[in-house]
N, C-alpha and C positions, 0 to 999 in steps of 0.2 A: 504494500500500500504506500504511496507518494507521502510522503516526508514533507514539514514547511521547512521552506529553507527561511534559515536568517536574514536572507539574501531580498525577499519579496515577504515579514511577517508583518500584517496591518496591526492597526489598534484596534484590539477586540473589547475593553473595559465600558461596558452596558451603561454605566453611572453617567457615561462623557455628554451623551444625548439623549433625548425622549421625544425629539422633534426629528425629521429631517425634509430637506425638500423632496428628492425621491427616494423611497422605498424597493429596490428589487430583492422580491421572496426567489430565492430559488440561486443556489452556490451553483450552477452548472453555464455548460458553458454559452446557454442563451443569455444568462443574469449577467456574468463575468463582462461578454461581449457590449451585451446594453450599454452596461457604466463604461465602457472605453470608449461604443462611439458616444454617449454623451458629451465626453472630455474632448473628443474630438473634434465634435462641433462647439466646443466653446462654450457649456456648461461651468461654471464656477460654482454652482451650489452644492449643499452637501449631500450625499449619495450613500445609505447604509444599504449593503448586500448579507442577507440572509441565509445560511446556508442548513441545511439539514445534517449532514454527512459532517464529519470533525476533520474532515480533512482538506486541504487547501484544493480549488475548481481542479479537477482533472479529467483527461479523455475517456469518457466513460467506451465511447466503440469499442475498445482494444479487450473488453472485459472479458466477453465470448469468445473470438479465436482464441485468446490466447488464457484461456480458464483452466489450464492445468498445467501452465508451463511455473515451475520451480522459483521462486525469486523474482518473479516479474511485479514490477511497479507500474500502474496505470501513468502514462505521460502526465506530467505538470503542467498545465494549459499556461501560464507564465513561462515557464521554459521553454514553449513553444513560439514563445512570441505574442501570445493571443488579449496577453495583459498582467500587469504587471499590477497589484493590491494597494502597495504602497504607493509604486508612482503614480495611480490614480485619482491617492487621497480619497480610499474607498474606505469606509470600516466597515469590517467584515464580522458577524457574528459566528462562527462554526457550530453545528451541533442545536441549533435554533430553528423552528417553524413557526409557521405564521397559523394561531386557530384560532381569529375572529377577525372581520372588518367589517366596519360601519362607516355609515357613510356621514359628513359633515358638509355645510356651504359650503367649506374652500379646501375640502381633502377630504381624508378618511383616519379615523384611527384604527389601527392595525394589533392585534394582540400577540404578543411572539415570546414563547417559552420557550426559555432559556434554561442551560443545562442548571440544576442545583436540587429540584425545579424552580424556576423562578418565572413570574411573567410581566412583561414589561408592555406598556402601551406605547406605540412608538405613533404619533400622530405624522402626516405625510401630505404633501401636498401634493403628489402623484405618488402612486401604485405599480409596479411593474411586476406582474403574475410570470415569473420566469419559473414555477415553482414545478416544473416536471409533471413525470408521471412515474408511479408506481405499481410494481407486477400484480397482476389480478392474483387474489391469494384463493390456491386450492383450500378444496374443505374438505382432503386430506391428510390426516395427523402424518408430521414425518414428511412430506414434500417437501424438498428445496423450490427456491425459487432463483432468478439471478435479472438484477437490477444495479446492484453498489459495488465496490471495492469487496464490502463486507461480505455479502453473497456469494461472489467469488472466490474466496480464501473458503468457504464452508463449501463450496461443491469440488475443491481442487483436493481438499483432505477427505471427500468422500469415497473420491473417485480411484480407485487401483487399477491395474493391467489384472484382468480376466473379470472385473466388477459387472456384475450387472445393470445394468442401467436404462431405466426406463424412461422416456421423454412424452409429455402429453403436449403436444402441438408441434405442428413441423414448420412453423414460419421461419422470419429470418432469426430467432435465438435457437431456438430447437435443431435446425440444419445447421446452424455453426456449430452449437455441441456436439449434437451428435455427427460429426466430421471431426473434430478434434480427438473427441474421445475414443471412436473408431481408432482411431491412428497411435494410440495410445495403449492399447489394447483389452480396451472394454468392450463387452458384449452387450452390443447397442439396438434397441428396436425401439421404434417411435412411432407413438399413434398417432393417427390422425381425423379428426373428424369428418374433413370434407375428402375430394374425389383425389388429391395431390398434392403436394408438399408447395410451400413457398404459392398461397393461394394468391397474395394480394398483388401476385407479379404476374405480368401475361401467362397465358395456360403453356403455350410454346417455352417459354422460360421454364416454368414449373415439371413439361412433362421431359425436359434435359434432367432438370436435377433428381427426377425420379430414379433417370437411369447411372445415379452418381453413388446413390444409396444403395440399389443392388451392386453394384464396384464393387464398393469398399467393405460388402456384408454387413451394412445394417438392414436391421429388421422395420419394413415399414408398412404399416395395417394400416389402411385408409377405408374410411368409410366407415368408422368405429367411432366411439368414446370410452371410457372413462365413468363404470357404474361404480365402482369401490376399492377401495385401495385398506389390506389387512395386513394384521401381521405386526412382528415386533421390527423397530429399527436396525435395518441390515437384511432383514430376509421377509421381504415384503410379498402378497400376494396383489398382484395388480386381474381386478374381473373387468373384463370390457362388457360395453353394452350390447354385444352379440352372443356375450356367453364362455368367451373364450377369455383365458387365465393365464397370465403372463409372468413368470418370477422375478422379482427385483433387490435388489444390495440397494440401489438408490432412484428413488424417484424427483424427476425434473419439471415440474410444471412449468411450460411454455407456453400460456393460457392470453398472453399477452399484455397490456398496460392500460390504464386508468388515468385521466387527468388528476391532477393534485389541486383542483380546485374548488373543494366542497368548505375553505373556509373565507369565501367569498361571499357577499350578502344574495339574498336567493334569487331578487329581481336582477341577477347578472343574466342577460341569454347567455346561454349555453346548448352546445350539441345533446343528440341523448347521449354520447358517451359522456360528456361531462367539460369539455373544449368549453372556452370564453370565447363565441364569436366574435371580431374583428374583422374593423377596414382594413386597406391595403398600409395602413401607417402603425397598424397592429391595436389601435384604440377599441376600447371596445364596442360593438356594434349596439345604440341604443341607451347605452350610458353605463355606470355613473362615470361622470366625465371625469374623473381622477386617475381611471382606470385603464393601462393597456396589459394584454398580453404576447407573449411570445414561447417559440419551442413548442413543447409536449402540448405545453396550457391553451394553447390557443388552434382557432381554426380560419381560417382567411374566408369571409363570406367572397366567393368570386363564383358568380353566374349561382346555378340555382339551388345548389348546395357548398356551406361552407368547408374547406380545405384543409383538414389538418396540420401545422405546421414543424411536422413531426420530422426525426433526424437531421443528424450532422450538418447539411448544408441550410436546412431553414434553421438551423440553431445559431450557427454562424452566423449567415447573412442579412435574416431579418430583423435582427437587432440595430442594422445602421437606420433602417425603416422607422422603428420605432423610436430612437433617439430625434431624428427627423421631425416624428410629429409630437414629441414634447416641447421641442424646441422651436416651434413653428417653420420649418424649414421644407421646399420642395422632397417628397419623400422620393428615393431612388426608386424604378423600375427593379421588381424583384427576379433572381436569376429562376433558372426552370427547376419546376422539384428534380430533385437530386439523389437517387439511394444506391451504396453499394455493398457491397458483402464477398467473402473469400470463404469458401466450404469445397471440399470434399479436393482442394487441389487449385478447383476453377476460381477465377474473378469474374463477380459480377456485378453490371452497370445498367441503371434504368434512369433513363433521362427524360423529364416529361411525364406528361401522365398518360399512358396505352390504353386504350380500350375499343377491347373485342378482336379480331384476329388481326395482325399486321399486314399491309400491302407489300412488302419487299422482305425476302431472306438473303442475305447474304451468309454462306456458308461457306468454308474454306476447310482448309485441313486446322489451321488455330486456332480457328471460334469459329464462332456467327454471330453476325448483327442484324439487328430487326428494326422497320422503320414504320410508324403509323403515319398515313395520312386520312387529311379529309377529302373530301369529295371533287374536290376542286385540287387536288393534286399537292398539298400545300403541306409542310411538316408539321405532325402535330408531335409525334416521342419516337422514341428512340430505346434500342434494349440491346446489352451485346453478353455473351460468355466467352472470355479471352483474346477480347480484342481491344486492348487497352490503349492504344491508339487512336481506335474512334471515339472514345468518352469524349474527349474537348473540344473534338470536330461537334459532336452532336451537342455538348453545352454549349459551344461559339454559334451555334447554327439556332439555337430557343432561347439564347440572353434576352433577358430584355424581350420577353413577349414578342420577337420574331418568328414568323411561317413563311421561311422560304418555300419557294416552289419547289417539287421535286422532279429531277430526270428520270422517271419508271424504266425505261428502256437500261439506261447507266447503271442504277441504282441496283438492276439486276444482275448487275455483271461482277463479281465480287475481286476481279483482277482491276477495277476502274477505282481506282483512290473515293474515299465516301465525298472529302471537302469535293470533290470534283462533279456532285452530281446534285446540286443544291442550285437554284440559280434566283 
């Protein structure tokens, strides 16, 4: 687990303030990012960052590949460059959440227990719901889950060479464990509810990585659930909902995440999973006007349902958005969703939001890339397994809410460069 360095340790002493101009709930790296472009655009007020986790913002991605590797420390999002605590002039609370906000004329007061227990009313003149999400918790005794540093240290000591190991959902956490673990040499089978592993990526995507899981001999049942999970810790009986009885050393619920926003006042909108709707500037959609979100917390109302603004690159980026409209400033044109992942060997990139079957395959002996368009020939995403070269063709090609036309004829041809077939 990442270490504060001396090097980047803010002033954490709760006594210092009880006011501050913005408030972001949420140590990660949508919160960390917010207060930098604040500073960036020439914010000089005070800024208190929130975090839950005790340990200074760091790369939460790295958690799942690399979930049973020996001595790994998750990146220090300051030693990356991503912001630095001190030279922000942030204080930082660690090991703190936010469980009440109400609303006031000119801000909110915000309630935040702090470790001891202690709870402090920190009054705000803006809000910034950086506050994540958390793994839907099984309601079976004895399931791991994996979301923190801490998660990971508890499924890395669970996990042995010949372990059993049972995974209930095959999204992007479940394929990356269970790819790791495989490799590792656990005896891996992973259930899954719906018709295919990795649902929420094109089917063409999903029915590659299906043929990744028989490779590597993991075990994977689809079209099943999850009726009860028995047995003492270590030698678990897993019953699925068709009947059938699976042994496990350890159980993974991969069941997937939860906004962290239930200590929000209730007339917030929210999605039904629980997302703070949002303009394009991240404010929230409808009020109370104190209030923006970003990351996990938030959804981008854009066309007729709002957008999740979930992973790495909306955690990054939409945080310069968001500083933008606190600070009353032109909010930047947002880059295309972003997601990627490395299982079973392969890299994989989804660019754009796909839906329904693609118009172009590109296959090669490397990879393949996949391209959607609309009707009018015009890009809409983009999807590749081991073609790492096309990623920033296909990001340079959707920055900025561009639909280049497509060349159909070129774009079929997988010896013609991709920049080459965009016009």
């Amino acid at each position: 687990m990442p270490e504060t360095s001396t090097a980047h340790t803010p002033r954490t002493d709760p006594d210092e303030q009880t006011s501050v101009d913005v408030l972001v709930v949420g140590g990660g790296i949508a919160g960390l990012r917010t207060a930098a472009e604040l500073r960036a655009g020439g914010f000089a007020g005070s800024i208190l960052l929130v975090g839950a986790e005790t340990d200074s913002p760091y790369d939460r991605t790295t958690l799942s590949v690399s979930a049973l590797d020996t001595g790994f420390a998750p990146p220090d999002l300051a030693e990356q460059g991503l912001g630095n605590l001190t030279e922000l002039d942030v204080t930082w609370w660690p090991g703190s959440r936010a469980r009440h906000a109400s609303s006031l004329d000119d801000g909110a007061d915000v309630e935040i227990v702090r470790p001891g227990p202690a709870v402090v009313t920190v009054r705000a003149g803006r809000v910034v719901a950086a506050s994540g999400a958390r793994a839907v918790a099984p309601p079976w005794p004895g399931a791991l889950t994996l979301r923190s540093a801490a998660d990971r240290e508890r499924l890395r000591a669970a996990i042995r060479p010949g372990a059993r190991l049972v995974i209930v959902g095959a999204g992007w956490i479940g394929t990356e464990i269970a790819s790791v673990a495989a490799a590792a040499g656990a005896t891996v089978t992973v259930v899954e509810a719906g018709d295919r592993p990795l649902r929420s990526v094109p089917r063409a995507l999903g029915e590659r990585a299906r043929e990744w899981f028989a490779e590597s001999g993991v075990g994977l049942l689809t079209g099943t659930g999850v009726g009860s999970v028995s047995g003492d810790d270590g030698d678990h009986v897993v019953t699925l909902t068709d009947g059938r009885t699976v042994g496990a050393d350890v159980v993974l619920a991969a069941l997937g995440t939860r906004p962290e926003t239930d200590w929000l006042p209730e007339n917030v909108r929210r999605t039904a999973a629980g997302h703070v709707v949002v303009d394009g500037g991240g404010r929230a959609a409808g009020g109370p006007r104190w209030l923006w979100a970003v990351g996990d917390a938030a959804a981008i109302e854009d066309g007729a349902e709002p957008v999740p603004g979930a992973h790495w690159e909306g955690a990054l980026h939409h945080p310069a958005g968001v500083a933008a409209s606190i600070l009353g400033a032109e909010v930047p044109a947002r880059p295309a969703n972003y997601v990627f992942s490395e299982a079973f060997g392969h890299d994989i990139a989804v660019v754009g939001d796909p839906v329904g079957e693609p118009a172009i395959e590109r296959d090669d002996d490397a990879g393949v890339t996949w391209l959607w368009t609309d009707s009018g020939r015009r890009l809409e995403a983009g999807a590749t397994i081991d073609h790492p070269r096309d990623v920033p063709v296909l990001k340079r090609a959707l920055a900025a809410g561009a639909r280049p036309d497509v060349d159909l004829t070129a774009a079929a041809d997988p010896a013609v460069r991709l920049r080459g077939v965009f016009r």
